[in-house]
C-alpha positions as CSV (number, residue, x, y, z in Angstrom):
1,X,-85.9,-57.0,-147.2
2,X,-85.7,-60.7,-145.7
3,X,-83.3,-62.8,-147.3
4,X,-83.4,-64.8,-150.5
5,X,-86.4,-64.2,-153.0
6,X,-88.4,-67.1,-153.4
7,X,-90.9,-68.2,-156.4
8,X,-94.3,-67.0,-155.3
9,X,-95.7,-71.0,-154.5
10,X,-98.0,-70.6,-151.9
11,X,-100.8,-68.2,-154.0
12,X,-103.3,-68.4,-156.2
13,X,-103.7,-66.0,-158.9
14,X,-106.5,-63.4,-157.2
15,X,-106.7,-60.3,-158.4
16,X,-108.2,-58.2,-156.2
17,X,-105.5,-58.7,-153.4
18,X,-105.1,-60.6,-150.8
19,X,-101.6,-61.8,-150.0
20,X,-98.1,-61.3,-148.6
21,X,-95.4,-60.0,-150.5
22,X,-93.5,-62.3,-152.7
23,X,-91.0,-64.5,-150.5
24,X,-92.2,-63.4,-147.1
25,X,-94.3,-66.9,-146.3
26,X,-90.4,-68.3,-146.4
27,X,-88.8,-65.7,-144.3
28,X,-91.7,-65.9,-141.8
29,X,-92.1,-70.2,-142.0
30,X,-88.0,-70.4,-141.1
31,X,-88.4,-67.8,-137.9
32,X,-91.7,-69.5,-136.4
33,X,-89.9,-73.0,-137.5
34,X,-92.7,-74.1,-139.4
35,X,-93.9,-76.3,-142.0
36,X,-96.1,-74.3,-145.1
37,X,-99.1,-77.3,-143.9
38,X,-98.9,-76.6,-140.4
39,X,-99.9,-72.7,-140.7
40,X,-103.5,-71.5,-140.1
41,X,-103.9,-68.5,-142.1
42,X,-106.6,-65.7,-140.8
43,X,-107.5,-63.5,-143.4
44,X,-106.1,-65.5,-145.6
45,X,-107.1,-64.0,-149.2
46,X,-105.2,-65.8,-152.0
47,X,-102.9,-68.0,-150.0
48,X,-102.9,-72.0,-151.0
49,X,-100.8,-73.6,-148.0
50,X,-101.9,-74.6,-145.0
51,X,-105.6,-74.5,-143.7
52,X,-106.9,-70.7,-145.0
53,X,-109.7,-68.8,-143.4
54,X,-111.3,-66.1,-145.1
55,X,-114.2,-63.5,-145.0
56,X,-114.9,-63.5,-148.6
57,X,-116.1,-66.4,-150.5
58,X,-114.7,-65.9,-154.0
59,X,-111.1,-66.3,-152.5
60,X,-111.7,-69.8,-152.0
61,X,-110.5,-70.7,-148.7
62,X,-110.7,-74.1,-147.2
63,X,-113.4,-72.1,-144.6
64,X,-115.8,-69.2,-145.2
65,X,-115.9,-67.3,-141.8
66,X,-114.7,-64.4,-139.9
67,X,-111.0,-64.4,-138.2
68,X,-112.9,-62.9,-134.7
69,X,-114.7,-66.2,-134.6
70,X,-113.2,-69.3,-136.1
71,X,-115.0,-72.7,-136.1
72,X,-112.2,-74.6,-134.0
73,X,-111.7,-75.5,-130.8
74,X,-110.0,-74.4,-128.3
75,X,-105.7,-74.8,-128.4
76,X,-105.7,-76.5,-131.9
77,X,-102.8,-75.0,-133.6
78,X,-99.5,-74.5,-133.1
79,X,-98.6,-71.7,-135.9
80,X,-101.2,-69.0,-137.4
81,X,-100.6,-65.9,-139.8
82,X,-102.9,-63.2,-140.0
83,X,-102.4,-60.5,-142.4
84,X,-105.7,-58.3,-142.1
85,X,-106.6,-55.4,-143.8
86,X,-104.8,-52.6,-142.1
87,X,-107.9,-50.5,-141.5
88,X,-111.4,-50.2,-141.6
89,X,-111.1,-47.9,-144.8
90,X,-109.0,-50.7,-146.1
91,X,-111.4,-53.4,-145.7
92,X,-114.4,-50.8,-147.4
93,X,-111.9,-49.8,-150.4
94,X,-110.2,-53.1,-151.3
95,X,-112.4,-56.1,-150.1
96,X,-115.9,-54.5,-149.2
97,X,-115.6,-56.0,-145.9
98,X,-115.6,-52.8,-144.0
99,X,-118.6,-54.6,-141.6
100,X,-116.4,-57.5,-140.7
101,X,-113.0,-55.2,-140.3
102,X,-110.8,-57.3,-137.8
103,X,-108.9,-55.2,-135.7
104,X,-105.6,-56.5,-134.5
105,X,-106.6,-57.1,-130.9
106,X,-109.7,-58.9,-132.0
107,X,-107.2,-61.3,-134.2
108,X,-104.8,-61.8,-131.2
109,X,-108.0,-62.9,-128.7
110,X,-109.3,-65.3,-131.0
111,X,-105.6,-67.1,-132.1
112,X,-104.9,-67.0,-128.3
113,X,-107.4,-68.8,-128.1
114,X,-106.9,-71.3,-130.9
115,X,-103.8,-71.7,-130.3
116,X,-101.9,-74.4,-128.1
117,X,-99.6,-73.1,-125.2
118,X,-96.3,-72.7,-126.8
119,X,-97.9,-71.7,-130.3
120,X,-97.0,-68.9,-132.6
121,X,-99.0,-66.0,-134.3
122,X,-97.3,-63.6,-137.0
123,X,-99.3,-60.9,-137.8
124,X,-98.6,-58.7,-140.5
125,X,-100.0,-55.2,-139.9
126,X,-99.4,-51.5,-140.2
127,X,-100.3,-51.6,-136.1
128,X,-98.5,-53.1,-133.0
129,X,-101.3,-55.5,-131.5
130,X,-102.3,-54.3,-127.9
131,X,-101.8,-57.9,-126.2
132,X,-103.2,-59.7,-123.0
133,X,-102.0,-62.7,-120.7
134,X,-101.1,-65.6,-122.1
135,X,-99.6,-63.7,-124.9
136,X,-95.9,-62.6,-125.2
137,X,-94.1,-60.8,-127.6
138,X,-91.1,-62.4,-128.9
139,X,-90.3,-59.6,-132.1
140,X,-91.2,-56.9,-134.1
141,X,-89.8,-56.6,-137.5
142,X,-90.0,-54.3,-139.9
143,X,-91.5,-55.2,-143.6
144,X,-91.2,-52.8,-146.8
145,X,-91.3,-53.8,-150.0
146,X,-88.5,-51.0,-150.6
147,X,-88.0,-47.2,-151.0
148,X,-91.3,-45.3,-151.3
149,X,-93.7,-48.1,-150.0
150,X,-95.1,-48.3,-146.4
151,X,-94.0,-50.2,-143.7
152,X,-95.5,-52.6,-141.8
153,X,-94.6,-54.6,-138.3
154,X,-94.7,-58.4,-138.6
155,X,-95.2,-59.0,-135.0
156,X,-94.6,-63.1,-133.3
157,X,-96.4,-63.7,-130.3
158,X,-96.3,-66.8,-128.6
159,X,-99.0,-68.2,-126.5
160,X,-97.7,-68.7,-123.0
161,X,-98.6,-71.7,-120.7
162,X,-101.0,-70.9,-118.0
163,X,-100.3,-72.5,-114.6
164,X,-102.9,-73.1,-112.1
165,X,-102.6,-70.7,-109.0
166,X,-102.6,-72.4,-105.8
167,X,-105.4,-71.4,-104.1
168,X,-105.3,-73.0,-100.6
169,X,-102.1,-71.5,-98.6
170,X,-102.0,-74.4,-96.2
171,X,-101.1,-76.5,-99.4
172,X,-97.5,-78.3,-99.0
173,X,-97.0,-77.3,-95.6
């Protein structure tokens, strides 16, 4: 699937879900060129490393909110990895967090804006996010845990500078 299986060190036990599968944090730290401490994780469910954000209380992240509307400020990070439920049934079924069902466009607005220009969002979903200025795509790869499973597209964006425009032609002449 993605190179080398790993020991499964950045989870705590959690048993009803939450979590990439087994090796992927590796694979997806060596392609963003990251550090397990610098990663923001949205939606973070049992995941140990790096600063976690979740919905749900009982997971035990380092902050209780919801990935639409995190508590930072603007252009903190540099990495983030969201992997979401990958539906609103998901979210009911699974979490019961249908009410607060991200979708991936809402996770891309609010890491665009959390992140710093030249920063890097993996997001792990069944769905190619519909993307706005400053975000770029820079891959789509495929993720399945083998024959018979679903797969899903782990999509890294980067958040592109912004330049001011210049405004007053009769500037430089």
């Amino acid at each position: 699937m993605y190179g080398k299986p790993q020991p499964a060190t950045h989870f705590d036990p959690f048993p009803d879900g939450g979590g990439y599968p087994k090796g992927f944090i590796e694979w997806a730290l060596q392609h963003m060129n990251a550090q397990p401490e610098q990663i923001l994780h949205l939606c973070s469910g049992s995941v140990k490393t790096g600063t976690t954000i979740d919905i749900r209380p009982q997971t035990n992240p380092h902050i209780v909110a919801d990935c639409r509307q995190t508590p930072f400020p603007d252009e903190t990070f540099t990495h983030i990895l969201a992997d979401p439920p990958y539906s609103q049934e998901y979210a009911n079924n699974l979490y019961n967090t249908a009410n607060h069902y991200p979708t991936p466009y809402q996770i891309i607005k609010e890491a665009s804006r959390i992140l710093k220009p030249g920063g890097l969002i993996g997001l792990l979903h069944t769905q190619i996010p519909v993307i706005r200025k400053p975000m770029k795509i820079l891959s789509i790869h495929g993720i399945t845990l083998g024959c018979g499973y679903h797969i899903r597209a782990w999509t890294l964006l980067e958040k592109q500078p912004t330049h001011p425009q210049n405004t007053n032609p009769l500037k430089g002449l």
